[in-house]
Backbone bond lengths (Angstrom), bond angles and torsions (degrees), N, CA, C in turn:
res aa  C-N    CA-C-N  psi(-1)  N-CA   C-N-CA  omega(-1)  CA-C   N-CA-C  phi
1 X - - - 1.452 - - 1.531 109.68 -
2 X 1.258 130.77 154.65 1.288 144.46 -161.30 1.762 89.80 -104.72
3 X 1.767 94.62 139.36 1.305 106.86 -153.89 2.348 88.24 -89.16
4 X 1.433 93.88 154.34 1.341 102.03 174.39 1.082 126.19 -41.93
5 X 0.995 134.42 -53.55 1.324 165.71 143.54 1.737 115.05 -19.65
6 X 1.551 116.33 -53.90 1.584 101.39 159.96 1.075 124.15 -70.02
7 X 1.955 150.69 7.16 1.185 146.17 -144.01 1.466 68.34 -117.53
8 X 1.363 102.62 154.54 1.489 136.51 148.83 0.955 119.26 -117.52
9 X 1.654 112.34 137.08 1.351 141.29 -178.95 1.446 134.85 -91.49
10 X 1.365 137.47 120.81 1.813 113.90 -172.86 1.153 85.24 -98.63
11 X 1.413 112.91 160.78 1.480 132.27 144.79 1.625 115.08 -116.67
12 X 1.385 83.09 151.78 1.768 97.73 163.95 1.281 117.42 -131.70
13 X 1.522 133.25 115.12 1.284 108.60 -170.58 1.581 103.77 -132.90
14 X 1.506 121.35 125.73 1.151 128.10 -156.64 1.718 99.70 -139.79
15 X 1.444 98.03 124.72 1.911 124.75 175.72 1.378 102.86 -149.51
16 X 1.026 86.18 146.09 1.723 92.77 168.91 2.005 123.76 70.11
17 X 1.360 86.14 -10.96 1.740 74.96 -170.28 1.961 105.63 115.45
18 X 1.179 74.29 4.57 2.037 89.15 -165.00 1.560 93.09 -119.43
19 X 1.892 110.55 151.62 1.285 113.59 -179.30 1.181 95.20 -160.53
20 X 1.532 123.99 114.87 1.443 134.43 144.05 1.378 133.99 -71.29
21 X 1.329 119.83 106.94 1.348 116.76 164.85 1.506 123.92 -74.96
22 X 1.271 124.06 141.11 1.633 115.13 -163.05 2.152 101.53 -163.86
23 X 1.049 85.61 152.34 1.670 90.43 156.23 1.336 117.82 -135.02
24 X 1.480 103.05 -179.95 1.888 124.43 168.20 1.217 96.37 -137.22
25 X 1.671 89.07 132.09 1.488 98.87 159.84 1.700 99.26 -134.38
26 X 1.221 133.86 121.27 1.636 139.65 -170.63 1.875 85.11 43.05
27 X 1.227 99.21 -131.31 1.353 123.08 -168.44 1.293 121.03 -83.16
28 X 1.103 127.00 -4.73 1.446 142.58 152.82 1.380 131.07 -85.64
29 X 1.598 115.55 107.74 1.514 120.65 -143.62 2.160 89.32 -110.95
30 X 0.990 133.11 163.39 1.205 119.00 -173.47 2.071 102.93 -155.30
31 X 1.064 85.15 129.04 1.823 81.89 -175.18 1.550 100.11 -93.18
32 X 1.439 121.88 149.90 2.036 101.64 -153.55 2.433 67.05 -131.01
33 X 1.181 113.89 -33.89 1.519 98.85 -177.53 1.801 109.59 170.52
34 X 1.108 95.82 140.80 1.837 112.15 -166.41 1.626 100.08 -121.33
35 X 1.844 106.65 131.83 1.313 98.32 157.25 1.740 92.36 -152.92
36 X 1.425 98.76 179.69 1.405 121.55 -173.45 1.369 104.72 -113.12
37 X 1.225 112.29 153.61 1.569 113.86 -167.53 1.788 95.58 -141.38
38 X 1.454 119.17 19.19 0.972 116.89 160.47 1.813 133.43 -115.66
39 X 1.272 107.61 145.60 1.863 116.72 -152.60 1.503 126.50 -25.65
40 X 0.898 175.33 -119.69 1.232 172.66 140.24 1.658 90.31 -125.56
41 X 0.848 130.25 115.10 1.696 127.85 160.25 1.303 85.90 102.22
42 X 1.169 164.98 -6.03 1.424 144.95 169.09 1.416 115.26 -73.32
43 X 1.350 111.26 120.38 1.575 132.08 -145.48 1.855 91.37 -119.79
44 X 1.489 102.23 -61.64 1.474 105.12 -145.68 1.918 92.70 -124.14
45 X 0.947 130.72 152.90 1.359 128.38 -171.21 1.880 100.02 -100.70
46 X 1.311 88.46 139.79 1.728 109.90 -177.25 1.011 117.48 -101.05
47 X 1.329 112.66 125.98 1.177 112.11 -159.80 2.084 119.92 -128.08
48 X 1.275 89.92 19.41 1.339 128.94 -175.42 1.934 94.51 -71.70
49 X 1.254 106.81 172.64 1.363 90.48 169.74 1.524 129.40 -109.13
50 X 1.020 101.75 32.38 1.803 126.14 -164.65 1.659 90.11 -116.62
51 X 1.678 103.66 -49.39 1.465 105.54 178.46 1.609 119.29 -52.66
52 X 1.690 91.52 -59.89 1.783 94.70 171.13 1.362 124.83 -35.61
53 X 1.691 104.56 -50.30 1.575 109.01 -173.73 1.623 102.23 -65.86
54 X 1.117 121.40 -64.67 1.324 116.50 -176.31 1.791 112.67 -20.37
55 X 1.334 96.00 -62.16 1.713 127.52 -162.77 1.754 88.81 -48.01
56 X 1.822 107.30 -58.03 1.639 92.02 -160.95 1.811 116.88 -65.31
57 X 1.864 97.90 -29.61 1.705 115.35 174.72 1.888 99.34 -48.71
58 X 0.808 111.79 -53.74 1.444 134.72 -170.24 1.579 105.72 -34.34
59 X 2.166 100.60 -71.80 1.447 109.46 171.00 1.526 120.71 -82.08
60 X 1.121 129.23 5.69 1.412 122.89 178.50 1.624 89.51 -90.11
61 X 1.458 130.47 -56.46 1.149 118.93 158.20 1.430 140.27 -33.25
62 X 0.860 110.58 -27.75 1.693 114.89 170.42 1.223 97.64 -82.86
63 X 1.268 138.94 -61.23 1.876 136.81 -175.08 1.211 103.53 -35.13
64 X 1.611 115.37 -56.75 1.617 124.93 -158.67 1.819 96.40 -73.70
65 X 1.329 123.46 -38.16 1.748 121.41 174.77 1.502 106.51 -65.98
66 X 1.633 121.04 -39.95 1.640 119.98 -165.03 1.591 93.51 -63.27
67 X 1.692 123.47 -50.42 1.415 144.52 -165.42 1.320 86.56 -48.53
68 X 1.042 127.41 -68.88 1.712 140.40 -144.63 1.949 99.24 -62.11
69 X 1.647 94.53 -50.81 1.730 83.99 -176.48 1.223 107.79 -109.46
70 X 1.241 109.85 29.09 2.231 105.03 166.18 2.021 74.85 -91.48
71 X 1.494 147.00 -53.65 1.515 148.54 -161.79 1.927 97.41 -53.32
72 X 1.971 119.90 -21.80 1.044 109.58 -149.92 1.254 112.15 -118.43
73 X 1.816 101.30 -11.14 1.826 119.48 165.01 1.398 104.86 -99.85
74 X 1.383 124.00 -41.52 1.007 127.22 -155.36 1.604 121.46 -91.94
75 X 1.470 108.57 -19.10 1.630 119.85 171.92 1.273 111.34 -107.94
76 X 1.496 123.11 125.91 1.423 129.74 162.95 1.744 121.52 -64.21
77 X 1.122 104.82 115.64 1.518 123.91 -149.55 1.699 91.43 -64.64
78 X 1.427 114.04 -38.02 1.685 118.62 -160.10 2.018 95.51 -71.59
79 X 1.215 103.51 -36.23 1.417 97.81 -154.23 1.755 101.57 -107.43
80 X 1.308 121.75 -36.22 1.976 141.01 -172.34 1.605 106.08 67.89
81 X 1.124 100.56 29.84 1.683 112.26 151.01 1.612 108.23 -113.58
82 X 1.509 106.74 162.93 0.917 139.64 -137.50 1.772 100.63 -86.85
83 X 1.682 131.29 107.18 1.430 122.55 176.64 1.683 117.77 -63.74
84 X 0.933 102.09 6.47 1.984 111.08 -175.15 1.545 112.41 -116.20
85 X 1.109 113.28 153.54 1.673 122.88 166.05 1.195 111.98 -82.39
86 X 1.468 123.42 -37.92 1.454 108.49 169.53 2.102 95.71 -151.20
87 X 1.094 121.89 -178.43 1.514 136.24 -165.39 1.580 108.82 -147.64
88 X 1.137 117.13 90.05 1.698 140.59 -164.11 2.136 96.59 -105.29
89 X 1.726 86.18 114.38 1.580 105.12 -171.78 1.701 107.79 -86.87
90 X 0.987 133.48 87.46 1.507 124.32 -165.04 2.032 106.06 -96.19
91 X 1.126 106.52 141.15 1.310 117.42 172.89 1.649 125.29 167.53
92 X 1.305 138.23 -172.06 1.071 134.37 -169.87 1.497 112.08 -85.45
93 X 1.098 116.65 -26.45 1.550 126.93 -177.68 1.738 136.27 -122.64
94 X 0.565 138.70 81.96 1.435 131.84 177.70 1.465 122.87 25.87
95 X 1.752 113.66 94.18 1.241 108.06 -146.65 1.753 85.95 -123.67
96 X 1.105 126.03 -2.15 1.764 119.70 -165.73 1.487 109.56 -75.10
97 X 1.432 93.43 -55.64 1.804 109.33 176.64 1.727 107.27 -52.66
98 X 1.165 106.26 -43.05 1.668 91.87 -173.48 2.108 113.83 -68.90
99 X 0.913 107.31 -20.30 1.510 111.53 -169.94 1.467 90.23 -108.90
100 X 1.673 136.06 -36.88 1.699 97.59 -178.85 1.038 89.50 -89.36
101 X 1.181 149.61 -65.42 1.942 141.94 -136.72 1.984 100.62 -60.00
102 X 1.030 102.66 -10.17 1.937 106.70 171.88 1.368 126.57 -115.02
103 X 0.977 148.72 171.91 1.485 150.68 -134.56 1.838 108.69 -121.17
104 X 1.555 103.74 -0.14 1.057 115.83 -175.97 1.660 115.60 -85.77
105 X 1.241 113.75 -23.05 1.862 112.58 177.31 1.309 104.11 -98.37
106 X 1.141 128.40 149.55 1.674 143.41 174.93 1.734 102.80 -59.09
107 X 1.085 122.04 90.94 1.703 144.56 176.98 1.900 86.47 -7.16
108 X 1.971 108.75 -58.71 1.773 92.62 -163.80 1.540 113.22 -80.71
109 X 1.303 117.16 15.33 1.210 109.18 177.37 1.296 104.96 -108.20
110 X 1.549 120.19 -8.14 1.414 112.09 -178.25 1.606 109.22 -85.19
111 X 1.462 106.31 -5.59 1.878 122.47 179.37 1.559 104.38 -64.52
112 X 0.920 104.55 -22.53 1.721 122.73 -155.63 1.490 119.52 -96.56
113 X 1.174 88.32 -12.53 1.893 98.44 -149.97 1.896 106.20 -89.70
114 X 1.501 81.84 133.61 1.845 75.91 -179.94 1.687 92.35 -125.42
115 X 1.512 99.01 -179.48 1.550 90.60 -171.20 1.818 106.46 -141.69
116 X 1.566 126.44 134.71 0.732 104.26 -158.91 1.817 96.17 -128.40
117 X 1.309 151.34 154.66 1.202 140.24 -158.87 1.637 101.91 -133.70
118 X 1.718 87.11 105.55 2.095 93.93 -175.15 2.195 90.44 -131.39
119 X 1.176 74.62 122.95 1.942 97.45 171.59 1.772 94.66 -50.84
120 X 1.469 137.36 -38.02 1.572 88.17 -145.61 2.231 71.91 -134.76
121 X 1.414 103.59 148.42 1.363 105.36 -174.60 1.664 105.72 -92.17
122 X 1.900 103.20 -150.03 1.346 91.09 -174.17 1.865 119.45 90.45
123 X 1.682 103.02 -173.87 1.065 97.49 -172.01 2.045 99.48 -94.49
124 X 1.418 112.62 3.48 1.257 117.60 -169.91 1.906 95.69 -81.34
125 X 1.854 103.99 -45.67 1.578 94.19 -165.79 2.091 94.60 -81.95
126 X 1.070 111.82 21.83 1.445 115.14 -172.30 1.606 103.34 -96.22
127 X 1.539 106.80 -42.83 1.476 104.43 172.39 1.448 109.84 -100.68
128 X 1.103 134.13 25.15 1.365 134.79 158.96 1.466 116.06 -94.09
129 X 1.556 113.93 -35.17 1.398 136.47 164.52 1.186 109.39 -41.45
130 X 1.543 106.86 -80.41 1.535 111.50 -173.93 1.917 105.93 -60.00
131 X 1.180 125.84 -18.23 1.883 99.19 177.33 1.439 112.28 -91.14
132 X 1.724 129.90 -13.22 1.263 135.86 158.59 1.809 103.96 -57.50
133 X 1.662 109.64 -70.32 1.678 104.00 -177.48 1.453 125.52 -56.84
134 X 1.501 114.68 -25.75 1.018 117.79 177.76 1.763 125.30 -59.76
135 X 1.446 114.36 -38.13 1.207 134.50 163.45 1.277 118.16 -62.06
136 X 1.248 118.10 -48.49 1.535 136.99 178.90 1.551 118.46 -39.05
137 X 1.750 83.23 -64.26 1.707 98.85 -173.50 1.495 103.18 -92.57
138 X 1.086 130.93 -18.46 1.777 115.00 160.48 1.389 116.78 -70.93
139 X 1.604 119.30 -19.70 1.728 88.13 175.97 1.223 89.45 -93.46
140 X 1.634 158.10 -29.17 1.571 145.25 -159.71 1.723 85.48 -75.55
141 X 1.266 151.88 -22.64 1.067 131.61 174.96 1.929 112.86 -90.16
142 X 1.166 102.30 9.19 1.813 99.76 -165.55 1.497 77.61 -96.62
143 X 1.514 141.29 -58.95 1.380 131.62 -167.21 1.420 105.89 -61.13
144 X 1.508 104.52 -37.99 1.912 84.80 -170.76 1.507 117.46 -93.43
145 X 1.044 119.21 -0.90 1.569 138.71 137.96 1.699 123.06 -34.95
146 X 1.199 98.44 -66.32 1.230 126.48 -168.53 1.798 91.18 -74.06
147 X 1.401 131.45 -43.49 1.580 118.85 176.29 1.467 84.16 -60.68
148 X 1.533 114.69 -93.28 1.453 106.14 -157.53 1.667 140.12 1.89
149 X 1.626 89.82 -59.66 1.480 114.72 173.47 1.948 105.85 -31.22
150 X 1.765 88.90 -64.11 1.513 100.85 -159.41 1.691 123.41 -65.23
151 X 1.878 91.46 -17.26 1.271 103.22 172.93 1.186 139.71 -98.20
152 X 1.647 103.10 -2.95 1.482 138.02 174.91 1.862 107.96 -77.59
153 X 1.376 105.94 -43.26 1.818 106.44 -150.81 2.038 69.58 -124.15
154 X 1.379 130.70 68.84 1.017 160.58 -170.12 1.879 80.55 -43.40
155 X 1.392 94.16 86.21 1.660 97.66 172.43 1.486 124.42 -106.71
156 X 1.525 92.94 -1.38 1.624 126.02 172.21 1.426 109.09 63.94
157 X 1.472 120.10 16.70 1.403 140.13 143.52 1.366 128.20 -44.43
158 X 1.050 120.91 -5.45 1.560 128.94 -162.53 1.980 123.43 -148.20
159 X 0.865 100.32 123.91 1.958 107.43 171.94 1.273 111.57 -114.49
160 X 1.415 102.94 144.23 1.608 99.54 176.66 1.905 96.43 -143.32
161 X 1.140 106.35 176.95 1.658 122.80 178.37 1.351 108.50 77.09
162 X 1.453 138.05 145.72 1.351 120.42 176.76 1.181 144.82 -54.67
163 X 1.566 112.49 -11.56 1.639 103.94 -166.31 1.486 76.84 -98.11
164 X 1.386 153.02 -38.38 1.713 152.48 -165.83 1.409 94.23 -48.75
165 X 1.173 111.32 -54.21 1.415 132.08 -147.82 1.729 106.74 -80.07
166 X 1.061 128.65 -46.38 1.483 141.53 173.41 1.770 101.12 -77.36
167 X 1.290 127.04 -47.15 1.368 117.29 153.22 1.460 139.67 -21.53
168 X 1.389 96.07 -59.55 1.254 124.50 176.51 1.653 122.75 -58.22
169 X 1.325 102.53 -26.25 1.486 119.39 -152.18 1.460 94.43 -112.47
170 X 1.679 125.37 -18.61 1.061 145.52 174.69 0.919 114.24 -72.16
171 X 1.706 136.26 -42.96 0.820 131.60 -134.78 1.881 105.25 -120.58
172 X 1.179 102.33 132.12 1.651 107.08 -169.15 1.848 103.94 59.46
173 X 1.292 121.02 37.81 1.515 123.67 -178.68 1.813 99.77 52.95
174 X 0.949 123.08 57.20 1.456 128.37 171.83 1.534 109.81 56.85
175 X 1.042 124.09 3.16 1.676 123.81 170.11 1.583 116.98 5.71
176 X 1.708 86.70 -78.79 1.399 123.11 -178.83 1.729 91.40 -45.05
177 X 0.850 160.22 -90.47 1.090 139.34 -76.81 1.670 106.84 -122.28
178 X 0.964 141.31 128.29 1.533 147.50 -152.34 1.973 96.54 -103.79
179 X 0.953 105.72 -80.10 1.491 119.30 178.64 1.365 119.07 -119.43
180 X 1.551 98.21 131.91 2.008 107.74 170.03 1.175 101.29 -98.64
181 X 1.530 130.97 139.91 1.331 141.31 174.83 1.787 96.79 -116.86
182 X 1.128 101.48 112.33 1.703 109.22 170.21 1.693 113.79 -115.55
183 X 1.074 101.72 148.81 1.667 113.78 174.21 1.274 99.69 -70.41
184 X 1.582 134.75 133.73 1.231 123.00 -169.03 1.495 101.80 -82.27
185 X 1.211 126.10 -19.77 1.796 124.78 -174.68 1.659 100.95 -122.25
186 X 1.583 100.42 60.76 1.399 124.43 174.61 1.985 102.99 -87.74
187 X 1.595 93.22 102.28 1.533 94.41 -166.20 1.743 95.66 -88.81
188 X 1.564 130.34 101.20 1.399 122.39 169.21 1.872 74.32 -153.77
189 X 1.347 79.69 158.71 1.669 99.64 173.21 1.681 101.82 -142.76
190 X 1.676 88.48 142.38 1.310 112.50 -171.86 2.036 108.58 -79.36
191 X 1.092 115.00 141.04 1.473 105.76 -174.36 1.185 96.96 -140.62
192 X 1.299 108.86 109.27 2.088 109.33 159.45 1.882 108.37 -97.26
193 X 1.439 100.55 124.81 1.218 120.71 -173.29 1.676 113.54 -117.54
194 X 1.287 116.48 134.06 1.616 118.74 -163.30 1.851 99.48 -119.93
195 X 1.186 96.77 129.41 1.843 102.05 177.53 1.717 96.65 -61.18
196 X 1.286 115.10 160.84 1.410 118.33 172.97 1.387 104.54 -74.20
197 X 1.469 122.46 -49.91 1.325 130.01 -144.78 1.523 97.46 -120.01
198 X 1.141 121.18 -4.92 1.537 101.07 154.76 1.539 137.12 -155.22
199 X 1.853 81.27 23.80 1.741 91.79 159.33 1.401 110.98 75.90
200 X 1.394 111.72 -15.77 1.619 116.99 165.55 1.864 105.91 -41.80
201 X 1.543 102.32 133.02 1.529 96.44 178.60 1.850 87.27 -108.41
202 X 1.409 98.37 163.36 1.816 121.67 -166.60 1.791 90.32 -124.26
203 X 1.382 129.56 129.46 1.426 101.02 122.20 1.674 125.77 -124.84
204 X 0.999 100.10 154.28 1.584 123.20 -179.87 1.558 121.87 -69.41
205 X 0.998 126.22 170.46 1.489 126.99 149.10 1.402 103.59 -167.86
206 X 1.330 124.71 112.04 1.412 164.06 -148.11 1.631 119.91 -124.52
207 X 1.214 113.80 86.59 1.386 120.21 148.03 1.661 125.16 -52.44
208 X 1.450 106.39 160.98 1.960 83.99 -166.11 1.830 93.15 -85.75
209 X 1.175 112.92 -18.56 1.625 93.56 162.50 1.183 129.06 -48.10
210 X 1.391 115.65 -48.55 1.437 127.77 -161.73 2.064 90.22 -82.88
211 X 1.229 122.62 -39.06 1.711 97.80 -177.48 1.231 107.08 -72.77
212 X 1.402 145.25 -4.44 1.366 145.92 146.66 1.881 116.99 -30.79
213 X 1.591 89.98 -30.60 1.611 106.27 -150.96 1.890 91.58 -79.53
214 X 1.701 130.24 100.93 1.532 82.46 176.53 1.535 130.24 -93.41
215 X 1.302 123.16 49.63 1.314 137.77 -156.39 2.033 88.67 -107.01
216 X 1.508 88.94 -33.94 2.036 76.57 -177.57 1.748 101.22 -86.43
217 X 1.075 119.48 -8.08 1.637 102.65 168.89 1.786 103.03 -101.74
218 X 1.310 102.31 105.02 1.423 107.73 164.75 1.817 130.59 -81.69
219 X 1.810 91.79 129.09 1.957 89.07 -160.30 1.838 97.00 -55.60
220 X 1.269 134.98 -14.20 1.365 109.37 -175.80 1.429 106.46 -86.22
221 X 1.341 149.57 27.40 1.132 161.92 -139.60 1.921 123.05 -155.87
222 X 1.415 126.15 98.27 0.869 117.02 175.04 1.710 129.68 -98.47
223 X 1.243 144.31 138.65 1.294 155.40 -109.70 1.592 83.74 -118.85
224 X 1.494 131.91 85.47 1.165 142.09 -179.57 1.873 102.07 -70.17
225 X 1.073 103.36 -49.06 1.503 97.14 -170.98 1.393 102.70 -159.90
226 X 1.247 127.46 136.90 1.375 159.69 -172.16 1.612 122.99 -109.84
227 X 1.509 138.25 107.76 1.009 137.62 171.83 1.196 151.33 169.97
228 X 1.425 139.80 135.92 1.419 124.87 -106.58 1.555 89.15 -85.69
229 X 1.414 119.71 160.26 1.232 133.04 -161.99 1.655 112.83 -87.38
230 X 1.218 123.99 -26.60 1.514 145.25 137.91 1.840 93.74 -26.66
231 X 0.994 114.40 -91.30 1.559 126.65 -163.64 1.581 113.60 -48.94
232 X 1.624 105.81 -30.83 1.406 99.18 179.54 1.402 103.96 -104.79
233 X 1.238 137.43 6.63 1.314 112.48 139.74 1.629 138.11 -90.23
234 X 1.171 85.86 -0.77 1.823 103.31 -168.43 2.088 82.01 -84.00
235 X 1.203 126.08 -30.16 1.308 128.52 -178.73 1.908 107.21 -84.45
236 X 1.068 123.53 -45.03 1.340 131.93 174.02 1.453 129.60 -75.88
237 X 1.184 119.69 -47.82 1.078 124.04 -164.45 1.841 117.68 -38.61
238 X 1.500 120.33 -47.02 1.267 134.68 -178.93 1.591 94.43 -54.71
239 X 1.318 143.14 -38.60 1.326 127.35 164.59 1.110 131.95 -57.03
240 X 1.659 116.17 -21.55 1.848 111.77 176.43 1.581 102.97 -101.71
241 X 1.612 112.42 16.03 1.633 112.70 170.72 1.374 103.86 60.25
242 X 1.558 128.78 58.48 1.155 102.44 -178.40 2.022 81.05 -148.19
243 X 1.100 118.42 -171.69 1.284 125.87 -155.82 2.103 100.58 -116.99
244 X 0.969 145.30 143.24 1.204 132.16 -169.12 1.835 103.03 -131.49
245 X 1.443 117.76 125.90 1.885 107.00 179.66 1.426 86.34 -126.23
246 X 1.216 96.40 134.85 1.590 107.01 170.99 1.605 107.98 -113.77
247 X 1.239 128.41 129.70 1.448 156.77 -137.54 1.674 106.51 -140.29
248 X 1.520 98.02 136.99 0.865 109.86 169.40 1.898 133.87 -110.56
249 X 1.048 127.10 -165.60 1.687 119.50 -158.88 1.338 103.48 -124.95
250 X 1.431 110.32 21.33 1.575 107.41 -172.95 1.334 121.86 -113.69
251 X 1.904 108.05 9.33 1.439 102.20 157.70 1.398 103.25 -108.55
252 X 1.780 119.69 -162.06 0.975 139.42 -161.68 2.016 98.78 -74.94
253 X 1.585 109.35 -34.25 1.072 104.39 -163.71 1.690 96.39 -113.48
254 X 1.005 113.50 12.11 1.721 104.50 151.48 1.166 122.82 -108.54
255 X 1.394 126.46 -23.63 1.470 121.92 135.26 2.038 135.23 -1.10
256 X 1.903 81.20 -67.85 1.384 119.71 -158.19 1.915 86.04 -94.61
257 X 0.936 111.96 10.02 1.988 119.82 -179.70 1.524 93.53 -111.04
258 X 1.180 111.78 -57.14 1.500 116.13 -159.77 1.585 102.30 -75.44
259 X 1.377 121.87 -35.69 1.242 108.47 -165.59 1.748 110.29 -92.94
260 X 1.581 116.67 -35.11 1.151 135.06 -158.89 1.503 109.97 -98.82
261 X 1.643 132.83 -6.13 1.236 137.54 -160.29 1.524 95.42 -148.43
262 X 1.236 122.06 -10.52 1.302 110.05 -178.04 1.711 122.17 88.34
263 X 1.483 124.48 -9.40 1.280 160.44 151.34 1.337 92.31 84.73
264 X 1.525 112.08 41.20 1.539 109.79 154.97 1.465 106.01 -154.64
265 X 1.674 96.17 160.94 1.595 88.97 -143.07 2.061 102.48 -158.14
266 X 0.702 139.91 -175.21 1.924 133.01 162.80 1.493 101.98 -171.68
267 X 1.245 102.36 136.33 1.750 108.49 169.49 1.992 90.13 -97.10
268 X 1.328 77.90 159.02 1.750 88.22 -174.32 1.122 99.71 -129.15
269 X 1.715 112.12 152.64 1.456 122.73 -179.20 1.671 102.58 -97.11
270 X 1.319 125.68 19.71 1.346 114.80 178.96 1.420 96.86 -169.73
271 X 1.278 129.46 129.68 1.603 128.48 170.15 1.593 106.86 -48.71
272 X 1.163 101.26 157.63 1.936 100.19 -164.67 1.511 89.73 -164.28
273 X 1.723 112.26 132.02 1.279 137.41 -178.14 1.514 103.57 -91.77
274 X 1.385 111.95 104.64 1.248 96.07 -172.82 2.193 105.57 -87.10
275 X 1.178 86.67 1.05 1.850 90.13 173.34 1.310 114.15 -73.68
276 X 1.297 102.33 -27.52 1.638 115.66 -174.17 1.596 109.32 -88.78
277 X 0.924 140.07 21.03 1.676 156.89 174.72 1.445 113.25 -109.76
278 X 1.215 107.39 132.30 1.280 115.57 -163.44 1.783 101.32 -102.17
279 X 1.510 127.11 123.06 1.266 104.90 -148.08 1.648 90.98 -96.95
280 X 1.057 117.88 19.42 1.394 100.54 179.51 1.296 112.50 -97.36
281 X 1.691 121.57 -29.24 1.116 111.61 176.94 1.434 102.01 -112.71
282 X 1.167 133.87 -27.13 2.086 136.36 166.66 2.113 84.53 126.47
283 X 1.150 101.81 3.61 1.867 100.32 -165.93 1.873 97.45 -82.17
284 X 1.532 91.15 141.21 1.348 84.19 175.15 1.877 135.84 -59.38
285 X 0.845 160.09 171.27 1.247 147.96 -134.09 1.683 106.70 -106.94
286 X 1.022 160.48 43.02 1.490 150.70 -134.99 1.700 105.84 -24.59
């Protein structure tokens, strides 16, 4: 795996009407260009309703200029992929939703985008940015590091993909299992389903492709409880004694988690046969 330290980082960091473009690469932070997107002579804020309108023309304009040159630092012109490992949105307010959910950020840079929340902009909320992300994304890369490892030098310490992974956690009440590493925007939902007529309980685990499917909801079967699989382990986990890190997709190796492992995953405190588990009860097999 490629050490933390060679990935490069973009920033964008926008307060006030102001937006720094910048990177990280290890310990070398680099400002690439700064502008203001507020009026020439605007002193005092208007509050008239000509002022307002102006004011919102004003910031939708700055979004649509920041959009334009995060597409002009941030995308390699030869290839229209992305020159960064990941693209970290810094500012006082909730800035992710407005640039991906609209047509204004380059679709692969919005894949990328993490978001980080600093009160004051500039090159001050620029180095405050990078020592919050910097921490952030080195420990979400020390757990998924640390699977790799176990699944690389095949020490049989490790499960990954969901049914491995819920197996695992099944089995002897999760004994085995030291740490769960989940994708934090792990879209499957958990479904406990009850036969009408004989009380048999089902559970599910449902991607929103698969509830499209209606062959996995069976009509003799009613939908006892519903809920996203994120939530019920962030609620469970302290019962199988085991430790839970939830990870994100915005370095090189959560990417390579989310797409290649299924973005769920457990290091184990003891190699564990999952052939040898009996799946009806999680008990080992006699």
């Amino acid at each position: 795996m490629g050490d933390i330290m060679d990935e490069k980082l973009g920033y964008i960091v926008m307060a006030d009407l102001q937006t720094l473009f910048g990177t990280l690469r290890g310990y070398t932070s680099e400002v690439l260009h700064k502008f203001s997107g507020r009026p020439k002579g605007l002193m005092e804020p208007d509050y008239t309703r000509a002022g307002l309108d102006a004011m919102i023309l004003c910031v939708d304009n700055h979004f649509r200029k920041t959009a334009e040159l995060a597409t002009h630092y941030f995308i390699d012109p030869s290839t229209m992929e992305p020159n960064v490992d990941g693209l970290i949105l810094v500012g006082p307010v909730e800035l992710e939703s407005t640039f991906t959910e609209s047509d204004m950020f380059h679709p692969k840079l919005a894949k990328i985008v993490n978001e980080v929340r600093v009160l004051c902009g500039g090159e001050v909320g620029f180095n405050h940015a990078i020592h919050v992300t910097s921490k952030v994304l080195a420990r979400d890369r020390r757990f998924i590091v640390k699977l790799f490892d176990e699944i690389s030098q095949d020490t049989g310490k490790s499960v990954y993909g969901l049914d491995e992974t819920l197996k695992a956690l099944e089995s002897n009440s999760g004994a085995a299992v030291d740490t769960l590493v989940v994708w934090e925007n792990l879209d499957i939902n958990r479904y406990v389903m009850k036969n009408r007529e004989t009380g048999e309980t089902v559970i599910k685990h449902l991607s929103k492709e698969q509830e499209g499917n209606k062959e996995n909801f069976n009509s003799g079967f009613n939908v006892e409880e519903k809920m996203s699989l994120v939530d019920w382990l962030s609620n469970e986990y302290r019962r199988f004694g085991c430790a839970l890190e939830f990870v994100n997709n915005k370095t090189r190796e959560g990417r390579q988690f989310c797409k290649g492992l299924e973005g769920i995953g457990a290091i184990l405190r003891y190699p564990l046969d999952l052939s040898a588990i009996d799946p009806e009860d999680g008990e080992p097999i006699p």
